[in-house]
C-alpha positions as CSV (number, residue, x, y, z in Angstrom):
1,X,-106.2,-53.9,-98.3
2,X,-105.4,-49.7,-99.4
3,X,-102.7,-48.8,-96.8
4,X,-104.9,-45.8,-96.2
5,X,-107.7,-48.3,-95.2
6,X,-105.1,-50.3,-93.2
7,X,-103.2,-46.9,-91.2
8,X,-107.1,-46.4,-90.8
9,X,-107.7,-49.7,-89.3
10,X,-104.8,-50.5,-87.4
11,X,-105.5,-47.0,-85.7
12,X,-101.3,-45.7,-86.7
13,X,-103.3,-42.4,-88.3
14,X,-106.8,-41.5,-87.2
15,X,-108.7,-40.7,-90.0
16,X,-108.4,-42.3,-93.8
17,X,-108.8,-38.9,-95.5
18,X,-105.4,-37.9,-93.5
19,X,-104.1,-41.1,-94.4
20,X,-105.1,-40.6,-97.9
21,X,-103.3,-36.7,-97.8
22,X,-100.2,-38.4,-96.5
23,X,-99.5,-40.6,-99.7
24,X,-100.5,-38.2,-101.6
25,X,-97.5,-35.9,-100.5
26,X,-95.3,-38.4,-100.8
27,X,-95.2,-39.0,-96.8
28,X,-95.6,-42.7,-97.1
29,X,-93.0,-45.3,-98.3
30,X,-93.3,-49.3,-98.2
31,X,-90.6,-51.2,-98.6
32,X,-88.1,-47.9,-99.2
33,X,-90.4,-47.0,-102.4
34,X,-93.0,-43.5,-102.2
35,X,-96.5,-45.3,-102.5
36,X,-99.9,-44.0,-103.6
37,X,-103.1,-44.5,-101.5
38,X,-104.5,-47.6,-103.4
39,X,-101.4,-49.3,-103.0
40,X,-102.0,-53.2,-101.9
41,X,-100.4,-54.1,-98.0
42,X,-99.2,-57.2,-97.9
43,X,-97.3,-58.9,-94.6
44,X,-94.2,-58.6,-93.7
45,X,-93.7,-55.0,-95.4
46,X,-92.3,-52.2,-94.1
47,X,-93.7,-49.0,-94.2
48,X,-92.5,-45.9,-93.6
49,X,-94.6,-42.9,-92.4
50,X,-93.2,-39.2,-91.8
51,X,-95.1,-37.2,-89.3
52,X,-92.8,-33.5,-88.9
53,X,-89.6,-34.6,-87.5
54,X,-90.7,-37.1,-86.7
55,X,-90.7,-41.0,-88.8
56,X,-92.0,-43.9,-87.9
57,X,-91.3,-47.5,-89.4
58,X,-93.1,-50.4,-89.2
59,X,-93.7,-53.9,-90.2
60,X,-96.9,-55.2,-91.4
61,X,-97.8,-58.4,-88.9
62,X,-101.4,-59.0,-90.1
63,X,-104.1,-57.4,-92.4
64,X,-107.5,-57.2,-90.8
65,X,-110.6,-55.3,-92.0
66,X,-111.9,-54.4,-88.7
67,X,-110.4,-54.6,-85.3
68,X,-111.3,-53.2,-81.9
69,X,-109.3,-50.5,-80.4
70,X,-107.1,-52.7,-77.6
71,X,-106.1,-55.3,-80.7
72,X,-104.8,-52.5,-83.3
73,X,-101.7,-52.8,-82.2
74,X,-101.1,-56.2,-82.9
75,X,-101.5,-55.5,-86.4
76,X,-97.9,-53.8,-86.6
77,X,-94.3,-54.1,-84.6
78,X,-92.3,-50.7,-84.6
79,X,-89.3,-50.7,-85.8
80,X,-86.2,-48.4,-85.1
């Protein structure tokens, strides 16, 4: 799956268009390495997304193409 399609789905950023503007500034990283929209998630990567300050880093538990709104969460752990 795109990531933007998966930060889409598992509900970490709202909308894929902002999800798409993100990699294309350079805002997302998985596995330490800036990556473009179409990149491929796999499990078990980490991604790292900067919101501001702020910067948030996850890891990829399961891919999913649709998932309600209570389960999106169990797509990803946080890491810190």
């Amino acid at each position: 799956m795109r990531i933007d399609k998966y930060l889409k789905v598992s509900r970490i950023i709202k909308r894929r268009t902002i999800a798409n503007e993100a990699c294309d500034q350079g805002r997302i990283l998985a596995n330490g390495k800036v990556v473009k929209a179409s990149y491929d998630v796999k499990e078990n990567d980490i991604l790292e997304i900067k919101m501001g300050e702020k910067v948030i880093k996850i890891q990829v538990l399961s891919i999913a193409e649709h998932v309600m709104k209570n389960d999106a969460s169990s797509l990803y752990k946080v890491i810190n």
